[in-house]
N, C-alpha and C positions, 0 to 999 in steps of 0.2 A: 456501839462498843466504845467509842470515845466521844465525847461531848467536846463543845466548843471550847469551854474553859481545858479541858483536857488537855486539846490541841493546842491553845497557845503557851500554856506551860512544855510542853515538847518541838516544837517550832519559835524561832525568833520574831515571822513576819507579824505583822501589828499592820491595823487600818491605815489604808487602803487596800493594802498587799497582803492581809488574810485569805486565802481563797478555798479555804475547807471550811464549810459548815460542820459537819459532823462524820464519822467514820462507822457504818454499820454493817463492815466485817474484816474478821483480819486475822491472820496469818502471823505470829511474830516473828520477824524475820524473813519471810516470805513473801508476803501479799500483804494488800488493802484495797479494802472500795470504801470510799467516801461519796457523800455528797456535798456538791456549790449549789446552792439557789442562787439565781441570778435576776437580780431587781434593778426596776427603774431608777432607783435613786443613788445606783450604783458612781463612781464620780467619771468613770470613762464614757459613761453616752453622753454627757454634755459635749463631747465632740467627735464622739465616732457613734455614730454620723447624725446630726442636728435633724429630725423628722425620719429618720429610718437609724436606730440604735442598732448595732452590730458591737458583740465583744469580742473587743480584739483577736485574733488567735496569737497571739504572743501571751495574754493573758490565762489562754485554754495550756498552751503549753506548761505556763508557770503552776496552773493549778495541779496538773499532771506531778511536777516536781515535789511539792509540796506535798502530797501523797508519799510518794516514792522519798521524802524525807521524814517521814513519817515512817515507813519503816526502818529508816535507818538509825532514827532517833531510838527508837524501843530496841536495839542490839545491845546489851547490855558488855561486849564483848571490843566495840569500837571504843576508837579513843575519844572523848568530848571534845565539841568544835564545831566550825560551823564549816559545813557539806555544799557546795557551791556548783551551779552548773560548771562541766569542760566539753561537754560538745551537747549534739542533737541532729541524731540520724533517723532519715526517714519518715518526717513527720512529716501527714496530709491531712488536709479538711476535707472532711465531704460533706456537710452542712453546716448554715451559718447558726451561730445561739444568737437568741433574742433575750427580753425580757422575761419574766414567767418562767424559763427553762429551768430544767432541775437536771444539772450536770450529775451523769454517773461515773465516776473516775475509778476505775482497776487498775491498780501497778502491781508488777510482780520482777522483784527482785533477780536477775538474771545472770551474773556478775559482780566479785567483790575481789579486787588482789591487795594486799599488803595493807588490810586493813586503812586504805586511805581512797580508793578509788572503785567506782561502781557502775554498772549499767542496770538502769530499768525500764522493762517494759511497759507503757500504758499505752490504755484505749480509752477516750470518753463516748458516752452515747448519752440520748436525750431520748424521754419516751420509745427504749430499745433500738434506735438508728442509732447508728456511728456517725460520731462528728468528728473524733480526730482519735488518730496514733501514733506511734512512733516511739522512740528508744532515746532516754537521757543519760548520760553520762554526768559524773558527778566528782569531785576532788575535794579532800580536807584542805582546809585552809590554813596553816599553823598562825 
């Protein structure tokens, strides 16, 4: 439903810190599921970890956000600005991503007050396992 070029017209992050391939399905307002493929030539296994590549889970979180700012990007209703993490509750790993993986990222919109602050929930799965979840919170930045 959104292509890459898409995405970066609706989002600020730019390489390295793009971490939405594409979006194929969504909810305006409500939901999204996107996918991240995740490749070797990505620039975080050059040191996590040198002969066993793991990515980050701070990076699985961010991709999470990056969904979850993606709908908030498409509220034609919020003010323009840029949406920034303020917390992060309850997030767990329960498998590592490697290379080859094809992150499945769902957020759904859970919380909105005063049009400046927000809670989403996501889950990612890999080949239908769950790798991570948990709840982000979010703040306009004036």
């Amino acid at each position: 439903m959104l292509t890459s070029d898409q995405i970066l017209n609706l989002l600020p992050h730019r390489y390295p810190f793009a971490l939405v391939d594409r979006v194929i399905e969504q909810e305006l307002g409500v939901r999204a599921v996107a996918i991240k493929n995740v490749t070797l030539n990505e620039p975080q296994f050059q040191g996590h970890f040198p002969g066993r590549p793991l990515m980050p889970g701070v990076l699985i979180v961010e991709a999470m956000a990056q969904v979850g700012g993606l709908i908030i990007s498409q509220m034609p209703e919020l003010p323009k600005g840029l949406f920034v993490f303020a917390g992060i509750d309850g997030v767990r790993f329960r498998r590592p991503v490697v290379p080859g993986d094809q992150l499945r990222i769902t957020c759904e919109l859970i919380a909105l007050k005063r049009k400046r602050f927000g809670k989403v929930k996501g889950t990612v799965t890999v080949d239908g396992e769950l790798v991570c979840s948990g709840e982000l919170m979010f703040s306009l930045v004036d």
